[in-house]
matplotlib code that plots the C-alpha trace (Angstrom):
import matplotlib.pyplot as plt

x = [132.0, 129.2, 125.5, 122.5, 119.5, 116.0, 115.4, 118.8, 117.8, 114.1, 116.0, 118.8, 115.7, 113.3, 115.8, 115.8, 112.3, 111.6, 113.4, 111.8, 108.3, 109.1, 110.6, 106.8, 105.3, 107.4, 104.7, 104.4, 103.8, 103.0, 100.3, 96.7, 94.5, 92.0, 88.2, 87.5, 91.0, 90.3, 86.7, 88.2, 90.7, 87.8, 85.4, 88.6, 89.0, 85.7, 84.9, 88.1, 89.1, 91.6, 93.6, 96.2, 97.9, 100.2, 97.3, 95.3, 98.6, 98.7, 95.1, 94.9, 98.1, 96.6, 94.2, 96.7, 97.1, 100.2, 99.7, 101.9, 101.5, 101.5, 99.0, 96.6, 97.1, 96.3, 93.1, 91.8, 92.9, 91.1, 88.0, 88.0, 89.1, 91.8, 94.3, 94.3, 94.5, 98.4, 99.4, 102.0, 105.7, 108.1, 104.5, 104.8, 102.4, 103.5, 104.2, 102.4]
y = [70.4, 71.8, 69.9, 71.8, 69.9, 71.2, 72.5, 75.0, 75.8, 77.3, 78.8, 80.7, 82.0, 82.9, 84.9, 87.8, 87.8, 87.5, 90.3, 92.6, 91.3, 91.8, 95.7, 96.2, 94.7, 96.3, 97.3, 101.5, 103.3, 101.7, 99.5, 100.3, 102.0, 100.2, 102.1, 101.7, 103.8, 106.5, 106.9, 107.2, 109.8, 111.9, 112.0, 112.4, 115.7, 116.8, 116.6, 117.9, 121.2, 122.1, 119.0, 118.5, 115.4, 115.0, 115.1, 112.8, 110.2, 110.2, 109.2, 106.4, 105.0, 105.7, 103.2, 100.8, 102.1, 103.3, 105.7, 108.4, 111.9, 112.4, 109.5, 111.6, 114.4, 112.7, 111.2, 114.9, 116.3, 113.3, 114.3, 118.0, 118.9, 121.5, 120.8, 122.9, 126.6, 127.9, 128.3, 130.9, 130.3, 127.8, 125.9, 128.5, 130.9, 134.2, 135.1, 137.9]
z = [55.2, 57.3, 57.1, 57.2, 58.3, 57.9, 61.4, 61.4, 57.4, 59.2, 61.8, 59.2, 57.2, 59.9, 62.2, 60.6, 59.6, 63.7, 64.5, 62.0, 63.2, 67.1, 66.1, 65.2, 68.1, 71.1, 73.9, 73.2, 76.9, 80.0, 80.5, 80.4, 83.4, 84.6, 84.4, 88.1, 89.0, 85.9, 87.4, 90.5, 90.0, 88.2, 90.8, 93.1, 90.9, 90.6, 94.5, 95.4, 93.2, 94.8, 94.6, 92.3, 90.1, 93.3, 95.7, 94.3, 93.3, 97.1, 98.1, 95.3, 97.1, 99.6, 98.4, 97.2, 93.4, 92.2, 89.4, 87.9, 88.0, 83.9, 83.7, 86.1, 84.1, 81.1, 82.6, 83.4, 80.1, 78.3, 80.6, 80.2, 83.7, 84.1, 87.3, 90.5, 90.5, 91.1, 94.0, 95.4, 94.0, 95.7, 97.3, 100.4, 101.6, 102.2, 105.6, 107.2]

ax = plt.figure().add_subplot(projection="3d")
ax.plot(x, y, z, "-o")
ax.set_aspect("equal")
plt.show()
């Protein structure tokens, strides 16, 4: 015969209702930028044109912030600023 006391009969019952509750409150994306490195990666943008998401990644770690290239370009997008102009194919300037 198995005895149930009250504590395992709340822990039967609100297992499964846990696990439903925690699906629905996973973390979505990574964790929030902070203002000051948003404002600084548009002013970094705006001062610099000719910069891109990989140029400016490497002066905020530069800086000691470590940011991702797609959350740069997100910031920029979100603030109406397009990314540098294209450059030649391959990142190489043609010899002449």
């Amino acid at each position: 015969m198995v005895s149930v006391t009250g504590g395992s009969l709340q822990l039967i019952i609100a297992r499964p209702i846990l696990r439903r509750l925690r699906r629905f409150s996973r973390w979505q994306g990574g964790p929030t930028t902070v203002r000051e490195v948003e404002t600084l990666v548009v002013r970094m943008a705006e001062e610099n044109r000719t910069w891109g998401y990989r140029r400016i990644q490497g002066a905020l770690a530069n800086l000691g912030h470590e940011i991702a290239g797609s959350t740069i370009a997100a910031i920029l997008e979100r603030h109406g600023l397009e990314p540098a102009p294209d450059r030649s194919p391959g990142g190489l300037r043609p010899v002449a």
